[in-house]
C-alpha positions, 0 to 999 in steps of 0.5 A: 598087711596091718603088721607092716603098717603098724611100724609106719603109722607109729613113726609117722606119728611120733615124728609128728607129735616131737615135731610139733612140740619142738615147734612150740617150744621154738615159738614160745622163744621167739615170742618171748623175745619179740616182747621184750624187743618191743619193751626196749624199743618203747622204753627208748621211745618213752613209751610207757609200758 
């Protein structure tokens, strides 16, 4: 029994753990992006950054 769920429990958690990577790398991106967003918005709001 402990055989068959092996397979499952390691795909579960692999899935998992590309899953999350992709999502930090994803966020990672956008928060880049929205910095630099907000530093062109200021500078042609002339806020100083």
């Amino acid at each position: 029994m402990m055989a068959d769920l092996l397979p499952i429990l390691l795909t579960g958690a692999v899935s998992g753990l590309v899953t999350w990577g992709g999502l930090r790398v994803e966020l990672r991106y956008l928060r880049r992006d929205v910095d630099k967003a907000h530093t062109r918005i200021d500078r042609m709001q002339g806020i100083p950054a």
